[in-house]
Legacy VTK file of the C-alpha trace (Angstrom):
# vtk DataFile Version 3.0
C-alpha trace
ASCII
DATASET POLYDATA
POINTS 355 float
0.000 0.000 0.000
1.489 3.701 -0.459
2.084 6.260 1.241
-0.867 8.837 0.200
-3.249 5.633 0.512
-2.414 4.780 3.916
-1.681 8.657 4.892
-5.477 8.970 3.684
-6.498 5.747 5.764
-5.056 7.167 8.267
-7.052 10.568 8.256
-10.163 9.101 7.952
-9.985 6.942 11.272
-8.392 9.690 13.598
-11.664 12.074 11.942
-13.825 9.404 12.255
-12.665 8.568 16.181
-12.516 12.573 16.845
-16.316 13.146 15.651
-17.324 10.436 17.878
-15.193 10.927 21.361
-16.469 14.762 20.704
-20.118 13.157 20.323
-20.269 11.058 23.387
-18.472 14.066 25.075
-21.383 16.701 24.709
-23.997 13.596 25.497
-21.971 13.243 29.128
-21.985 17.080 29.670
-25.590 16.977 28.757
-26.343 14.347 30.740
-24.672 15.984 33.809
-26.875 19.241 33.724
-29.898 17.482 32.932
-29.487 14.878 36.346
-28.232 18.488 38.035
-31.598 20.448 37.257
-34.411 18.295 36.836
-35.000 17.430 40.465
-35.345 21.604 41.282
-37.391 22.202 38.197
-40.745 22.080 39.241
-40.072 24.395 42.303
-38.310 26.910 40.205
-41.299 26.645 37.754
-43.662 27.317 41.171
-41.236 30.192 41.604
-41.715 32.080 38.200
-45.444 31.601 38.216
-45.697 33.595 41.189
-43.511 36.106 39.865
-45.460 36.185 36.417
-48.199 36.727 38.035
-47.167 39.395 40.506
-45.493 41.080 37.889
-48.133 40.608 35.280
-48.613 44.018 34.102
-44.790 44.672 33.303
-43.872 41.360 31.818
-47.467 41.359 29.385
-45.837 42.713 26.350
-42.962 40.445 26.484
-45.537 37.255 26.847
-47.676 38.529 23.961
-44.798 39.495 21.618
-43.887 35.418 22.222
-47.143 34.621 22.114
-46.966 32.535 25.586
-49.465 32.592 28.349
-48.631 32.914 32.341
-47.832 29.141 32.072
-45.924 28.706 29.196
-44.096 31.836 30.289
-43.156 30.396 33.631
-41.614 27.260 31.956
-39.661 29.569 29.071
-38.112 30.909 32.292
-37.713 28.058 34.039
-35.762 26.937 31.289
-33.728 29.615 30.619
-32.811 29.841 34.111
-31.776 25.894 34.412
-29.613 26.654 31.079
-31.801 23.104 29.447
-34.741 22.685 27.177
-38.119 20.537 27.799
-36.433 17.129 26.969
-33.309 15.898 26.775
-32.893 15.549 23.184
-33.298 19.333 23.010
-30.757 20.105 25.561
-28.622 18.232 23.503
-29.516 19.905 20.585
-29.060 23.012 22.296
-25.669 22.474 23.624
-24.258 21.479 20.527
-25.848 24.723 19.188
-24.211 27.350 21.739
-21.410 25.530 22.356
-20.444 25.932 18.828
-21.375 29.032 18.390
-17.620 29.995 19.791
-16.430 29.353 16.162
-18.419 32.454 15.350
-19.165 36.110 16.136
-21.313 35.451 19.222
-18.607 33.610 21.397
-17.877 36.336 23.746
-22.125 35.390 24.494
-21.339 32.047 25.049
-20.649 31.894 28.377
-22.735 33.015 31.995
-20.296 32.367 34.188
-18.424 35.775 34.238
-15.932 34.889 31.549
-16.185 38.205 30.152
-13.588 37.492 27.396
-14.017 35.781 23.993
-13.011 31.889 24.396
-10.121 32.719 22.269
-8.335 34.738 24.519
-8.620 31.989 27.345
-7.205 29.081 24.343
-4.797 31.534 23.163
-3.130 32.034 26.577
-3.236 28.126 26.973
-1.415 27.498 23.821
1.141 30.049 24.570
1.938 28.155 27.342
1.596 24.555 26.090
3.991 26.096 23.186
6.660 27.481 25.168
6.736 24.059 27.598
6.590 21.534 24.775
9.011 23.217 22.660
11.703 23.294 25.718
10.521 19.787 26.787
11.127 18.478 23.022
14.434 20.505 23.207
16.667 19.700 26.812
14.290 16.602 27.011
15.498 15.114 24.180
19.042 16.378 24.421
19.240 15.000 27.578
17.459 11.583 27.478
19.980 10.746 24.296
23.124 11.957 26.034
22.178 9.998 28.976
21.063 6.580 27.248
24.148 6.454 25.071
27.203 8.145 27.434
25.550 7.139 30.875
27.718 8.185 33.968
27.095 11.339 36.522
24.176 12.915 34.155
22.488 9.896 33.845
22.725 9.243 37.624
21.414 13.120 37.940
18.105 12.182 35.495
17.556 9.122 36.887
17.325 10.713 40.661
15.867 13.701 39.480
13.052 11.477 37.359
11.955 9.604 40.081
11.775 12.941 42.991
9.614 15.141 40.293
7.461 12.157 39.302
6.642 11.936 43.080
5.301 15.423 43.959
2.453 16.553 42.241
2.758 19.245 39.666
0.734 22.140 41.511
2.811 21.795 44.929
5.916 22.822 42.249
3.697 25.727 41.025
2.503 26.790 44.594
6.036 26.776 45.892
7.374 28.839 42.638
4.473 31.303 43.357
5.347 31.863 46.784
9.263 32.702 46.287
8.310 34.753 43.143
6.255 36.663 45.479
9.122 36.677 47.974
10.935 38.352 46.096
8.459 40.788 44.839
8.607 39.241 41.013
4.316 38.617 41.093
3.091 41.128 43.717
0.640 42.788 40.979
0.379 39.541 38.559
-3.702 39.733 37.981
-3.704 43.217 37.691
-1.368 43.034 34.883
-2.899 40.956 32.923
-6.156 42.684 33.874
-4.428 46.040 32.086
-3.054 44.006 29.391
-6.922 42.861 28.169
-8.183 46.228 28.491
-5.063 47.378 26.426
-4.367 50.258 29.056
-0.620 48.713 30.068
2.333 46.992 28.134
1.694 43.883 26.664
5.643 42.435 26.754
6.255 42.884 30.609
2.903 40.953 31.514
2.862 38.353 29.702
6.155 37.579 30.093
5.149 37.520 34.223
1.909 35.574 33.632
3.622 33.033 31.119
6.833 32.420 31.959
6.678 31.431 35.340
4.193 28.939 34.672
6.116 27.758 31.707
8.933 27.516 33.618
6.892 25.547 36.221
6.165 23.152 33.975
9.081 22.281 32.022
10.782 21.941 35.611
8.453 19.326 36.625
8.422 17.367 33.320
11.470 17.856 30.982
13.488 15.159 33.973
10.564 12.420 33.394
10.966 12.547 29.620
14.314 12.806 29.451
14.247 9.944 31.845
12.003 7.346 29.596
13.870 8.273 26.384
17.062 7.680 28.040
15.705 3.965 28.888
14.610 3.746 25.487
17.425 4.155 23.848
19.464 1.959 26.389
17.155 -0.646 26.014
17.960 -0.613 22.079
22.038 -0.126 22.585
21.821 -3.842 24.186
20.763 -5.148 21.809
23.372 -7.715 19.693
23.315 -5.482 16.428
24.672 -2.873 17.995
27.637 -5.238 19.414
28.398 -6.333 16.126
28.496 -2.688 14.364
30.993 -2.013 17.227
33.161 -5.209 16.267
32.904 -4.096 12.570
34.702 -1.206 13.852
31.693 1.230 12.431
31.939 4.766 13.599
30.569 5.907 17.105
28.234 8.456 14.808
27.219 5.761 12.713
26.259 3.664 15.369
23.906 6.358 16.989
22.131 7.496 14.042
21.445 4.008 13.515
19.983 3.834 16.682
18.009 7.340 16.296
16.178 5.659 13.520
15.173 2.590 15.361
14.001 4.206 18.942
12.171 6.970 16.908
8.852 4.984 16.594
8.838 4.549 20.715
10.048 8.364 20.661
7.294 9.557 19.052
4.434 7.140 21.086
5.744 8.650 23.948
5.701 12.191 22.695
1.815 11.696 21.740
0.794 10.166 24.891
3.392 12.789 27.114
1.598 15.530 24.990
-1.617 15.370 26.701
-0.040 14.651 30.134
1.173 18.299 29.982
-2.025 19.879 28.188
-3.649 18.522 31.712
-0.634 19.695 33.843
-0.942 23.290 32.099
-4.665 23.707 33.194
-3.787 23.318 37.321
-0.878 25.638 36.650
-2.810 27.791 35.323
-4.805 27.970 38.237
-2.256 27.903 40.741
-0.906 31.471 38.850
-4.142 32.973 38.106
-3.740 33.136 34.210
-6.939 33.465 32.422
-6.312 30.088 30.405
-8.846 27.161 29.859
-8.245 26.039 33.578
-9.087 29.346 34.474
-12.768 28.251 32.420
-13.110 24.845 33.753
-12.179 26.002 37.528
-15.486 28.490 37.239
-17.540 26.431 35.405
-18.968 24.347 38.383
-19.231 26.007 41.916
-20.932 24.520 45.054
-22.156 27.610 46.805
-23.523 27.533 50.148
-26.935 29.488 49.828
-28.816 29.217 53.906
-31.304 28.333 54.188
-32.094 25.524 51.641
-28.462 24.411 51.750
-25.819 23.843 48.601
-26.837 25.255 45.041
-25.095 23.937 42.525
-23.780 26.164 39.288
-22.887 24.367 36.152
-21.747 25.877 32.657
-21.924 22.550 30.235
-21.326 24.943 27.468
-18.007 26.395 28.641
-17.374 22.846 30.016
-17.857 21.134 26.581
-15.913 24.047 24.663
-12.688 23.111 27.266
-13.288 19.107 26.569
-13.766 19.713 23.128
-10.170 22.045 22.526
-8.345 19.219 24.556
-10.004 16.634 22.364
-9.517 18.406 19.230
-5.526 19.354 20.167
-5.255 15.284 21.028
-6.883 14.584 17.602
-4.037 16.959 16.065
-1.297 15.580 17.868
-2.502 11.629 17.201
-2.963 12.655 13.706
0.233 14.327 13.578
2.324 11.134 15.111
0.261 8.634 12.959
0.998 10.132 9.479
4.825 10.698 10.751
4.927 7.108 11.584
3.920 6.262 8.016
6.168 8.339 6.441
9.011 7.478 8.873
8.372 3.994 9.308
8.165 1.521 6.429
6.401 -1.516 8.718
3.540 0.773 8.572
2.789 0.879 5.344
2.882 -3.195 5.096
LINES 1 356
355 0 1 2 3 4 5 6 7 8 9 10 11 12 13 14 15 16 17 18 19 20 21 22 23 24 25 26 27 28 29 30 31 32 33 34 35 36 37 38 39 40 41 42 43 44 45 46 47 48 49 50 51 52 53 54 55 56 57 58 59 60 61 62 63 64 65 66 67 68 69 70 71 72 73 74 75 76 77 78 79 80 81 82 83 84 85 86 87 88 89 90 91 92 93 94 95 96 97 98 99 100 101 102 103 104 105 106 107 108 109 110 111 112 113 114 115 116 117 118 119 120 121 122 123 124 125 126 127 128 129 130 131 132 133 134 135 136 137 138 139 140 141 142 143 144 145 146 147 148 149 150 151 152 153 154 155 156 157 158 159 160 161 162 163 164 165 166 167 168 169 170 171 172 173 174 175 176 177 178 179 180 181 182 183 184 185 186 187 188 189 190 191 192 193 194 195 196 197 198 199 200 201 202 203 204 205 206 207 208 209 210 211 212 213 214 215 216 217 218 219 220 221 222 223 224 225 226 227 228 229 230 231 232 233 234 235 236 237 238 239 240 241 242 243 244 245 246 247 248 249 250 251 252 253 254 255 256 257 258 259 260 261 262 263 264 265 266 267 268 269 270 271 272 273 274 275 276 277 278 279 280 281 282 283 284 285 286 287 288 289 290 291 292 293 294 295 296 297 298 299 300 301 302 303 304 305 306 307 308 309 310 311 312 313 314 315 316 317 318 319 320 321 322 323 324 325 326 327 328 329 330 331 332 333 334 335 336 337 338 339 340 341 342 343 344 345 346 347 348 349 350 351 352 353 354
């Protein structure tokens, strides 16, 4: 089979997959605020009526211009206050409707959680980020790892030790403690502000968001680059056991030789790594996020469910499914990019893929 054949194969099923994850997605997040609401609908329907009818003469206008009744009124509020339609199906429908609506003029509407920016401002600050820590992971990461695997001795005792300490303390403890000697030393005292004045355009763009994304960035890479570095560098000494290798050394083959040779063989693992490693840090990038205040896509999922203690009927809950499904559905669609991405390299890279 060629290449464009099984490039085109390969598409299709990554398309096909990403339509149907993204499916099942918005059916969960539907599902969610429809158990979430239902049980308080009939009293916030008894709520509305009374206020239709107390407020009859103001709100009479509005009910003839849509052609409701006191009733039908109540429900259309009722509704619109629960953020679902009558039946489930329609909720659904709905969802799908709004929540894709970002892709068009009326995003900065989507939301009614107090995200008062468009959702591209929140992705674009996320992919900043993601950029700047997978670019440097890719970079020392790899640099690393492969000096390590193939030279061993007091940097691959470093990685190794390093590796296993990072991998034990969860990525937000790094952040918090980053946060709090960056504010020791007065680096982050007016951190939300800036970026506050950088949205409203009424303060320098360079010197805050340099502040809001390179300490998380540096967060990150910190807590991750040792890890990858780490399973590379057993990668490749895994292959360099191996009795071809041996026997290219008894040949007497160059040193450089040798290790492009093995490049080409441990690139397939390389790169299944890299894919799976990508999300890792697209998850890790959302709590930092949070733990630095930068309006990202954590910054969206963090305020798109609160538990809010109202006395006296107890906790209210206050769920966004839109802005929920429009954070699921970037992380699926970046995966989808970056599985497509590794799949079509491995066919053009790997020649047991296209047999």
């Amino acid at each position: 089979m060629g290449r464009r054949n099984q490039a085109g194969r390969v598409v299709l099923k990554n398309t096909v997959l990403f339509i149907i994850v993204a499916l099942l997605f918005l059916t969960l997040v539907t599902a969610a605020q429809w158990s979430v609401t239902k049980f308080k609908m009939k009293d916030v329907f008894i709520s509305n009526l009374a206020f239709v009818r107390e407020n009859k003469e103001h709100l009479e206008g509005e009910m003839e211009k849509l052609g409701m009744n006191e009733t039908e009124y109540a429900w259309y509020l009722t509704y619109k206050q629960l953020n679902i339609r009558p039946t489930f199906t329609g909720t659904l429908e709905y969802y799908a409707r709004t929540a894709f609506s970002i892709f068009g003029k009326t995003g900065r509407e989507l939301f009614s959680g107090g995200f008062r920016q468009s959702v591209w401002y929140y992705l674009r600050n996320t992919l900043i980020i993601l950029l700047l820590v997978e670019l440097t992971i890719l970079g020392l990461g790899t640099y690393l790892g492969l000096k390590a695997g193939y030279d061993g001795g007091k940097l691959d005792a470093l990685i190794s030790t390093l590796a296993q300490l990072f991998s034990a303390v969860p990525v937000w403890f790094i952040g918090a403690l980053i946060f709090l000697l960056s504010w020791r030393v007065s680096v982050i005292p007016d951190f939300t502000m800036r970026l506050q004045l950088t949205a409203t355009g009424t303060t320098g763009k360079a010197s805050a968001y340099i502040i809001g994304f390179l300490l998380p960035a540096i967060t990150m890479v910190l807590a991750s680059v040792w890890e990858y570095a780490y399973t590379l560098r057993n990668i490749l000494a895994t292959e360099k056991e191996n009795d071809y290798v041996i026997y290219d050394r008894a040949r007497g083959l160059p040193e450089g030789r040798i290790r492009r040779k093995l490049l080409r063989l441990v690139l397939p693992s390389f790169l299944t790594y890299t894919s799976y490693n990508f999300m890792e840090v697209l998850m890790s990038v959302l709590v930092i996020e949070v733990v630095f205040d930068v309006p990202g896509l954590g910054y969206i999922l963090l305020n798109s469910f609160k538990a809010v203690n109202v006395p006296p009927h107890g906790v209210e809950y206050y769920y966004y499914p839109q802005a929920i499904f429009t954070v699921g559905f970037f992380m699926i669609l970046l995966y989808y990019l970056n599985s497509l991405l590794v799949d079509l390299l491995y066919v053009y890279l790997d020649p047991r893929v296209r047999t």
